[in-house]
C-alpha positions in Angstrom: -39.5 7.8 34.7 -41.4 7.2 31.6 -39.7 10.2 30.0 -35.9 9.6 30.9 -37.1 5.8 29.7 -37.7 7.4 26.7 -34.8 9.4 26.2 -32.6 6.1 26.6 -34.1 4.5 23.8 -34.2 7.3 21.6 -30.4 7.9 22.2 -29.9 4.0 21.7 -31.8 4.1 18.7 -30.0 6.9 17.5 -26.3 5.3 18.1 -27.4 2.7 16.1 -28.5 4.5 13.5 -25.5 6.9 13.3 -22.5 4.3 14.3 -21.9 3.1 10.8 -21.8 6.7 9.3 -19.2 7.5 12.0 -17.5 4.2 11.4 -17.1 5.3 8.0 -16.0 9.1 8.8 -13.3 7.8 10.3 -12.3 5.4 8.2 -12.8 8.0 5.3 -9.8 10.3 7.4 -7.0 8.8 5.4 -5.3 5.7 4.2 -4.1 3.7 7.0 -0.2 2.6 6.5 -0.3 0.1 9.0 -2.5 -3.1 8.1 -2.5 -6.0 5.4 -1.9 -5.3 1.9 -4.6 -5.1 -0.7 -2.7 -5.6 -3.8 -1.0 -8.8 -4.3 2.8 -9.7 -5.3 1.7 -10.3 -8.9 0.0 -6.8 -9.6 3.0 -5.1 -8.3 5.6 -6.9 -10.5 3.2 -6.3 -13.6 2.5 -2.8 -13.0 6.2 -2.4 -12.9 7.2 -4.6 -15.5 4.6 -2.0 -17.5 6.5 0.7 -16.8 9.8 -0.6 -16.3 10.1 -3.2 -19.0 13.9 -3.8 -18.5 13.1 -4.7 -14.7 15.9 -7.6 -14.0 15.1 -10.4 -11.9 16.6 -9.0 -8.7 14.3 -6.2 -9.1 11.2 -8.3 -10.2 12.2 -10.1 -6.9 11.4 -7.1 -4.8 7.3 -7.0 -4.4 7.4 -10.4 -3.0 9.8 -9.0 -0.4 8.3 -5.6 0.8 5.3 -8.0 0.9 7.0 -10.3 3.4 9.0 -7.2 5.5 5.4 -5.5 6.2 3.5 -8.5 7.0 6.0 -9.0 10.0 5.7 -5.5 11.3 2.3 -4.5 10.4 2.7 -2.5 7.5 1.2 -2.0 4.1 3.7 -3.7 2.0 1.8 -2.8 -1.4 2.1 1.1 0.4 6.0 0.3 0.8 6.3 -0.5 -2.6 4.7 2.4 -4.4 6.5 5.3 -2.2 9.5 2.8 -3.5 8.5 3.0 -7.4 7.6 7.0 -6.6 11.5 7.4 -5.3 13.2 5.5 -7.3 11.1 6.1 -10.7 10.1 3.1 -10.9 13.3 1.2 -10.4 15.1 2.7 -13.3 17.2 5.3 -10.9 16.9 8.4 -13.0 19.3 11.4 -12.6 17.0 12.8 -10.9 17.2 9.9 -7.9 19.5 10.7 -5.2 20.5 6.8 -4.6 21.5 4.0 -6.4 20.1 0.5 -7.0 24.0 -1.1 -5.6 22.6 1.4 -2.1 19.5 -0.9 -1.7 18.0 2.3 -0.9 15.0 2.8 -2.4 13.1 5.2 -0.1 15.8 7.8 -0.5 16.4 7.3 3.0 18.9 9.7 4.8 18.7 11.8 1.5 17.9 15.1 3.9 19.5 17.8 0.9 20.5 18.2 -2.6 23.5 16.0 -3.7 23.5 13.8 -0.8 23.9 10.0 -1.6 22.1 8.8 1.2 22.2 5.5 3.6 23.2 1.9 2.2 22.6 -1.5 3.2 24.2 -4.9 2.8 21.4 -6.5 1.0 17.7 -5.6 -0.7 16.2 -7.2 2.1 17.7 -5.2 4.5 16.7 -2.2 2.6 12.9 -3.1 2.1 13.3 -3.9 6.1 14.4 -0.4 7.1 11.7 1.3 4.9 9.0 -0.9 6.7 9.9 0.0 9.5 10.9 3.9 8.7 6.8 3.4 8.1 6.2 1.9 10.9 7.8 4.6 12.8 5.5 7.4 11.4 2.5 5.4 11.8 2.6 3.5 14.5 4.1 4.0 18.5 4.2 -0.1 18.0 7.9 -1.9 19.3 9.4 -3.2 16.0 9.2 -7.1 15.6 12.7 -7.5 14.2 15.9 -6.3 15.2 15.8 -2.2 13.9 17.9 -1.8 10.6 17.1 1.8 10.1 19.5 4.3 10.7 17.0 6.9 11.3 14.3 5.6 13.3 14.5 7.6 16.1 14.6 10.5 14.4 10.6 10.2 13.5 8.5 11.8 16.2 6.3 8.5 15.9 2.9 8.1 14.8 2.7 11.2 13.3 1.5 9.8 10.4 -0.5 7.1 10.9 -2.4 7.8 7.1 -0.7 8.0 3.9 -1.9 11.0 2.6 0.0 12.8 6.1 3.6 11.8 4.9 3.6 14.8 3.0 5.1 17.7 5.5 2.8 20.2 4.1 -0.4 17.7 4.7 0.3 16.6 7.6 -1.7 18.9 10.7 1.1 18.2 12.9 4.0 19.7 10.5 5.8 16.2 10.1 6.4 13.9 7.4 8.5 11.9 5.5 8.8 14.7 2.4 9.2 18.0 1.5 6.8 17.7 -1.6 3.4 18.8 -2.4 0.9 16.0 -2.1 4.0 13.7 -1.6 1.3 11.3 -0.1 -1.3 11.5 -2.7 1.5 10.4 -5.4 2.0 7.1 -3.5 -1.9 6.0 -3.7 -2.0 6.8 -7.5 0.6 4.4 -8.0 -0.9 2.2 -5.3 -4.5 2.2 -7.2 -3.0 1.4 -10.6 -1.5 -1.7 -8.9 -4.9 -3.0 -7.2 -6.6 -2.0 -10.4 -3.9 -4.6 -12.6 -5.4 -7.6 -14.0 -3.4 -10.3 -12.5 -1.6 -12.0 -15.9 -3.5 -15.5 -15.7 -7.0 -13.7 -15.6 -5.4 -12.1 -18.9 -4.5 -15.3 -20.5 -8.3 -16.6 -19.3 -9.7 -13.4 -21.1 -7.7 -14.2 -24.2 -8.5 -17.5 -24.7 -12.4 -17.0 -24.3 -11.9 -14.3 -27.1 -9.8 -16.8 -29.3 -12.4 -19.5 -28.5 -16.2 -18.5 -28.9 -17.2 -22.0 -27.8 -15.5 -21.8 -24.6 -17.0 -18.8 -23.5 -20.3 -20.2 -24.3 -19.6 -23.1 -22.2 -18.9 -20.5 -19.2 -22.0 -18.1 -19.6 -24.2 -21.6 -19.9 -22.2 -22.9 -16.6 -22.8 -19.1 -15.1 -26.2 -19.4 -16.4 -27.2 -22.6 -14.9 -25.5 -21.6 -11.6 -27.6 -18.8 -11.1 -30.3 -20.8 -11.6 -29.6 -23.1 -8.9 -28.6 -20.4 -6.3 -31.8 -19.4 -6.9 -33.6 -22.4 -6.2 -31.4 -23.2 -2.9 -32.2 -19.5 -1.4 
């Protein structure tokens, strides 16, 4: 008795110590697509204003809305945006883009060979709305919340891809994807960490100002300074 006794609490003892590290295995498997964004409207629109300094207001309009479109259906919209800034080349529709900005396409949905145009959509809304849930239908086997606006959505054998890194055909273990190109997946989350990694543009201004005003910035390390203090005196 005493031994099996034993055994339990050794094998309790040892779930507890291993859980997190599993925990965090998994979690290390890939970049989820479906969850709540991590960047924020204003670090999309200035890491595309950086690279796409002519981005008109209609455009500069757009984070705000794949940020609204995923929220509804569960999906990364900060994901969204960056495989849209990877298809579209960063809104500036290259020749090398198979769609249009007047197309509202900017996934390069439908765009299944060389020199086809691809789908269209009535609106930029409607277009961020079908590539959310396009998404949604690789990662997910979820019912979409809103009316379905993509054309191809059941084409996708869903939740194939449930990470980013997957959307890639040739990384994905079960041979499906969004894309035909090498690391097609890891090209989205280098644009993706260069957007969480923007300073947001009033933390800039703060930055300037404490360099243009020495005093200032004294007054905050004294205020940071005496702060500490108290923390320290409370706990």
């Amino acid at each position: 008795m005493k031994s099996s006794l034993c055994m339990v609490l050794a094998g309790l003892l040892l779930f507890v110590l291993l859980g997190p590290c599993l925990t965090v295995r998994a979690e290390e498997e890939g970049t989820k697509i479906m969850g709540e964004a991590e960047a924020d409207a204003e670090q999309l629109r200035n890491l595309l204003l950086q690279m796409n300094p002519g981005a008109t207001e209609e455009i500069l309009e757009l984070p705000a809305i794949y940020l609204e479109e995923g929220t509804v259906e569960g999906v990364r919209g900060d994901i969204a945006f960056a495989q849209a800034c990877l298809e579209t080349g960063w809104f500036i529709f290259p020749g090398t883009t198979a769609v249009t900005f007047d197309q509202y396409n900017f996934c390069g949905m439908g765009v299944t060979s060389n020199g086809m145009k691809g789908n269209s959509f009535a609106s930029a809304r409607e277009g961020v709305r079908a590539q959310i849930q396009h998404l949604k239908a690789y990662a997910s086997t979820d019912d979409l919340v809103n009316e379905c606006v993509d054309p191809r959505f059941d084409f996708v054998h869903r939740g194939c891809a449930p990470y980013v890194e997957w959307l890639g055909i040739q990384e994905n273990p079960e041979g499906y994807g969004w894309a035909a190109g090498v690391n097609y997946g890891a090209h989205i989350l280098d644009i993706l960490d260069r957007m969480k990694e923007t300073v947001p543009a009033v933390q800039e201004e703060m930055t300037e100002a404490a360099e243009a005003d020495p005093q200032d910035s004294s007054l905050l390390d004294t205020i940071l300074h005496y702060g500490g203090l108290l923390l320290d005196v409370i706990f």
